[in-house]
C-alpha positions, 0 to 999 in steps of 0.5 A: 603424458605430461601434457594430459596431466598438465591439463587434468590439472589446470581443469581441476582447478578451474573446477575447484575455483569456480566452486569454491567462488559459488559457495562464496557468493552472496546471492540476492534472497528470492522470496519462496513463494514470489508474492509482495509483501502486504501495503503497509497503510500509516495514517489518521484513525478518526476525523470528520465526514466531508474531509480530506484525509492523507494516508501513507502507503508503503509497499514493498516485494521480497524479490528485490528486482520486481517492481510493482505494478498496481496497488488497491486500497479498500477503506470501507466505502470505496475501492481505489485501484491505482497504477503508478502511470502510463507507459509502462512504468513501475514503482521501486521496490520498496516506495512510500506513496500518499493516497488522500480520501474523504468519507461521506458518511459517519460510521466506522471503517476499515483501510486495507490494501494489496499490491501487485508485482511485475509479474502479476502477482498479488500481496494478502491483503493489509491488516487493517486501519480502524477509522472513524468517522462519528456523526455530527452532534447538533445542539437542539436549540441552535436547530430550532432557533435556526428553523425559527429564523428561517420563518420570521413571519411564523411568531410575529409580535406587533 
């Protein structure tokens, strides 16, 4: 009888200490609904057509041990889908990378992105970065000059 109270009592306190030890653990936050956060995007807000342009993407996963995988960034005239190399690697979670694009056109456009985790799940898309590119004002009068010194013949005075 003594021994069956012995152990009765030794499991009793295995059980205690191993809840005791759960409740006191500091687990690692796992997001509800699994997705990455929205890239944020840092950068220039305006600048001029034909010019390289540097933004700073951060992306980053509530779920601390996923990587990411794949990030896509639309600004406004293109669609950029990149992956962070080939054989199987991944990004950490969270990085910072850079990304450079230039626009051909004037006009004004809008920069968002999304990221994808390691396990295939897709952040919302970004709020958006307003960028604008305005037109090129040119002076009429170096315009027509310049036509005019492309035909010297046109107004010749002898």
């Amino acid at each position: 009888m003594k021994n069956k109270l012995a152990l009765l009592f030794i499991c009793a306190m295995l059980l205690f200490s191993s809840i005791t030890i759960l409740a006191n653990a500091n687990p690692m936050k796992i997001s509800d609904d699994n997705n990455p956060n929205p890239p944020e995007i840092i950068g220039p807000a305006s600048g001029k057509i034909n010019t390289l342009y540097t933004y700073n993407i951060t992306m980053s996963d509530p779920d601390v041990y996923d990587g990411l995988l794949r990030l896509e960034v639309n600004f406004g005239d293109e669609l950029v889908s990149m992956i962070p190399g080939c054989c199987g690697k991944v990004w950490e979670n969270p990085t910072t990378i850079n990304i450079t694009h230039k626009w051909k056109t004037a006009g004004n456009y809008n920069i968002t992105g999304r990221v994808m985790d390691t396990n295939g799940n897709w952040s919302e898309w970004s709020k958006s970065l307003p960028v604008i590119m305005p037109t090129v004002k040119t002076n009429f009068f170096q315009f027509l000059k310049t036509c005019l010194g492309l035909l010297p013949n046109l107004y010749n005075i002898n």
